[in-house]
Structure formats: C-alpha cells, structure tokens
C-alpha positions in Angstrom: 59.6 14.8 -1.4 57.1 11.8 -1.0 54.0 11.8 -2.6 51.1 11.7 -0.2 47.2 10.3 -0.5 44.2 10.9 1.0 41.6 7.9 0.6 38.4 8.2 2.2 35.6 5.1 2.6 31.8 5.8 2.6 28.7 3.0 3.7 26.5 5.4 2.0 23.5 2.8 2.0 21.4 5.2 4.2 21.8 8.3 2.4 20.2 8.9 -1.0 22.2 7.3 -4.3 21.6 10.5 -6.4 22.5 12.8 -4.1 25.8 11.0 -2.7 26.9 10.9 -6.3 26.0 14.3 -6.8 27.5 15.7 -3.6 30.6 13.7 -4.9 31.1 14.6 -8.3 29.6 18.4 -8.8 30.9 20.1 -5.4 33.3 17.5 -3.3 35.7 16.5 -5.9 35.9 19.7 -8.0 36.5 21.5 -4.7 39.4 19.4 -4.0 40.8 19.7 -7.7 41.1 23.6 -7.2 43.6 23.0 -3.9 46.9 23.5 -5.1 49.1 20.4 -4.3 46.0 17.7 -5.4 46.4 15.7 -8.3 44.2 13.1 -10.0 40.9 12.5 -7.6 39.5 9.7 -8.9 35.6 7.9 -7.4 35.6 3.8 -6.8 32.7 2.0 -6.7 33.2 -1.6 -4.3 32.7 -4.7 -6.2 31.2 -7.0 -3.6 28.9 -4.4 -2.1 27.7 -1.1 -4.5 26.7 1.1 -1.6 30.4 1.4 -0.4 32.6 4.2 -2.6 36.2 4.9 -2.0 37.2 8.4 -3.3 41.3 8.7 -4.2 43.1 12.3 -4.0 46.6 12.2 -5.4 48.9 14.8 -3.2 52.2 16.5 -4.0 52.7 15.5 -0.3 51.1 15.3 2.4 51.5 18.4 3.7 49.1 19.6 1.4 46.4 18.7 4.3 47.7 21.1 6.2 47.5 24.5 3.5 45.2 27.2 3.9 43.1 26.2 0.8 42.4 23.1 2.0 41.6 23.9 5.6 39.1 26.3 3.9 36.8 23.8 2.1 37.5 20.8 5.0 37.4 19.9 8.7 35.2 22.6 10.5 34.6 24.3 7.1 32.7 21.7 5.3 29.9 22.6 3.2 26.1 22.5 4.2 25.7 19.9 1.5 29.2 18.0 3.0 27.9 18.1 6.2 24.2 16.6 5.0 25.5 13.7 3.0 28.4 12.5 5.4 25.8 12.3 8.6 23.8 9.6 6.6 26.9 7.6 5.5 29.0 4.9 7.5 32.6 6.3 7.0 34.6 3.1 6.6 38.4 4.5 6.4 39.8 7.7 6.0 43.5 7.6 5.3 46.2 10.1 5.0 49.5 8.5 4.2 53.2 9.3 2.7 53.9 6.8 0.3 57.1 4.5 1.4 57.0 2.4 -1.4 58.0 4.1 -4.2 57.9 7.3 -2.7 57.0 9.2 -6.3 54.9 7.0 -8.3 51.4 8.6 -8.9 48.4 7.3 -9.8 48.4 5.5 -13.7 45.2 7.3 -15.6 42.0 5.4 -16.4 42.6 2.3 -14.8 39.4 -0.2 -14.6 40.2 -1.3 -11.1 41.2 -0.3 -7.6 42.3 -3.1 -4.8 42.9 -1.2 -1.4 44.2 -3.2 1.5 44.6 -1.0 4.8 45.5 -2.5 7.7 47.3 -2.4 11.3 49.8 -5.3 12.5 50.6 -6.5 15.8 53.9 -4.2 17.0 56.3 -7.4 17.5 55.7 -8.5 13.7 55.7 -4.5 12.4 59.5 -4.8 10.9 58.7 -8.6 9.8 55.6 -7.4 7.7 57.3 -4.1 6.5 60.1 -6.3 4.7 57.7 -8.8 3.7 55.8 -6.2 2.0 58.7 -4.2 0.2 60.6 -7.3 -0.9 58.7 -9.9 -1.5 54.6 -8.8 -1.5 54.3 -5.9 -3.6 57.7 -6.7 -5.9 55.8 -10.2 -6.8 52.4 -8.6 -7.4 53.4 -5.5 -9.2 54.6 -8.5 -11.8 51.2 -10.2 -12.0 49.8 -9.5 -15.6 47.1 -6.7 -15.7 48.7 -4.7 -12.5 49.5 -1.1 -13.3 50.6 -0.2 -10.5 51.2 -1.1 -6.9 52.2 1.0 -4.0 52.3 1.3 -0.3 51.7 4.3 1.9 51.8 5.3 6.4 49.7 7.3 8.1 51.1 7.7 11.5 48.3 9.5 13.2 44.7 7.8 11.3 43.1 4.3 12.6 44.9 2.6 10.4 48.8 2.9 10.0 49.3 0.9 6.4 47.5 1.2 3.0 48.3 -0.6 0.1 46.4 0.3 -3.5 46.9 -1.8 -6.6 45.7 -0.2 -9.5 44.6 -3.4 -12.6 43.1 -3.3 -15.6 40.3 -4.7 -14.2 39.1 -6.5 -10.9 39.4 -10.1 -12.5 42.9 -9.4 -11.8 43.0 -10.6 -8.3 41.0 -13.4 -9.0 44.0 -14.8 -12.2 46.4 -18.0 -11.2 49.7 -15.5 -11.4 47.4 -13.3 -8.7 47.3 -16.1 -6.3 50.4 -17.4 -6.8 51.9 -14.1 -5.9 50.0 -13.7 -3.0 50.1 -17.1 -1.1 53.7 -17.6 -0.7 54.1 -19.4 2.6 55.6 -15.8 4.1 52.5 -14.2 3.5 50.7 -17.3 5.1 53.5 -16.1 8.4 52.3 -13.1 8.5 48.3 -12.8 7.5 47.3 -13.7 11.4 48.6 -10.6 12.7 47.1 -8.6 10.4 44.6 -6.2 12.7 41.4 -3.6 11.6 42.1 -5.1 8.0 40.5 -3.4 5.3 39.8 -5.1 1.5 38.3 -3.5 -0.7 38.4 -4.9 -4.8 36.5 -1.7 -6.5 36.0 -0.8 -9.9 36.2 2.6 -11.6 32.8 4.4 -10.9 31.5 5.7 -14.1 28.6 8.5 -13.7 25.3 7.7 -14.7 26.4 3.6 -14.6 
C-alpha cells in the first residue's frame, strides 16, 4: 500500500513564538507519534520568512486519518491548547496526500532541509505536467548533488491536489548550478504558467531552542 503524508502550514506571526513552539513540540507532535500508523513527524522552519513552520507526519497510508486514534486527538476533538494556538495562526496549507511517486519511500532521517512545492494545474495540462514530473522533473532533481530524497504525493479532496517535498542536505541546494540546471529545462519553462495556488516553501530543519 502507498505511503501517505499529512503536511500542515502555519503564519504563526500573530500568536506567541514560545508558546507555538511549545504547543508544537510538548503536546501536538507527541500526540501524533502515539497514533498507530504515524511515522517520523518532523518541525520546518521557512527560510525566507521565520514565522511560517511546516510540520511533516509520515503515514503507513493515508487511511490512517481516518482511525479511531486519530479522530480522537483531531478535527472536533482538538485540544484547548490546539484550539488557542491555531485561532492566532494564518494556516497556509494543509495537505493529505498518497504518494504517487515512489509510492514507499519515507522520509530520510535528519536531513538539514525541506523544499515543498504544492500546487494545482490547469485541467487541460494535468496529464502533460503529471509526466513531466515523473519522467523528467523529479528523475533530474533527485540527481542533483545534496538531494536525499525527492517525492511526489495527491490529495484529491484538500485545496491543493499536488505536493512535492525534496528533502537536501541543506537549503543551499536549490540555489547550486546542477539545481538550476535540473529545473529549467525548456519543459519546465512549458509548463510553469499553468501552475495555479502554487506553494514554495525552502525550509530548514527547526531545531528547539535555535
């Protein structure tokens, strides 16, 4: 069976630094460890902007979302403390995907870096992008030196159908010569204007107390 994701996005410049990343990291994440079915949950901190954190929960699948431990602790169960924190942050995404591409790679441990791409595309180009993506995008950047690991993911029913996350040693790897050159091949160039609700994030591995 596929693996499965769940990334969530948070703007949390209007709620309380300490608190968001102790919300996060004593009662959110641990919660989400104890479901059975979660794997590595790992915390991202944006490079271009540090009040925007991406959170990363590895699934055995995606119907994991759907157990009775999880529905416990989320949706119309959140916590008092869950509920305080998220109504003073911006959510940016929240995606829950299968991955397509490969379908049971998990995450690498310890990486330094996190590049998340999530996206929509205009329905006439959908099959265009879909093979640009399998055969040419991620195959040329999964070769770039300091990528770990790329992979893609769908969520049929969220804002945004595709996610891509590219785990690097560190976020200078997007900015390297091999980098660009695997990224601005005159197909990608095709494609890039139909890109809709695009989402880049570069991030870098949040490190408490840092």
């Amino acid at each position: 069976m596929a693996k499965g994701i769940l990334a969530v996005g948070f703007d949390y410049t209007n709620a309380h630094a300490d608190e968001f990343h102790d919300w996060y990291d004593l009662e959110h994440v641990p919660e989400r460890e104890r479901v059975p079915g979660f794997g590595t949950c790992e915390r991202w901190i944006s490079v271009a902007n540090p009040k925007h954190a991406v959170a990363t929960y590895e699934l055995d699948s995606l119907d994991v979302l759907q157990s009775d431990p999880y529905k416990a602790i989320a949706y119309g169960n959140l916590s008092v403390w869950s509920k305080r924190v998220t109504a003073m942050c911006e959510r940016l995404m929240r995606f829950d995907g299968t991955q397509t591409l490969p379908g049971d790679a998990v995450a690498p441990a310890k990486c330094g870096a996190l590049l998340v791409n999530a996206m929509n595309v205009d329905p006439e180009h959908e099959a265009e992008f879909n093979d640009w993506y399998d055969n040419e995008h991620i195959p040329a950047l999964s070769k770039v030196p300091g990528t770990v690991c790329a992979r893609r993911f769908k969520d049929m029913q969220g804002t945004r159908r595709y996610l891509a996350l590219y785990h690097l040693e560190s976020p200078e790897v997007t900015m390297s010569d091999a980098w660009k050159t695997g990224a601005g091949t005159p197909w990608s160039a095709k494609l890039r204007p139909h890109f809709r609700d695009h989402l880049r994030l570069l991030c870098k591995r949040y490190v408490r107390g840092q």
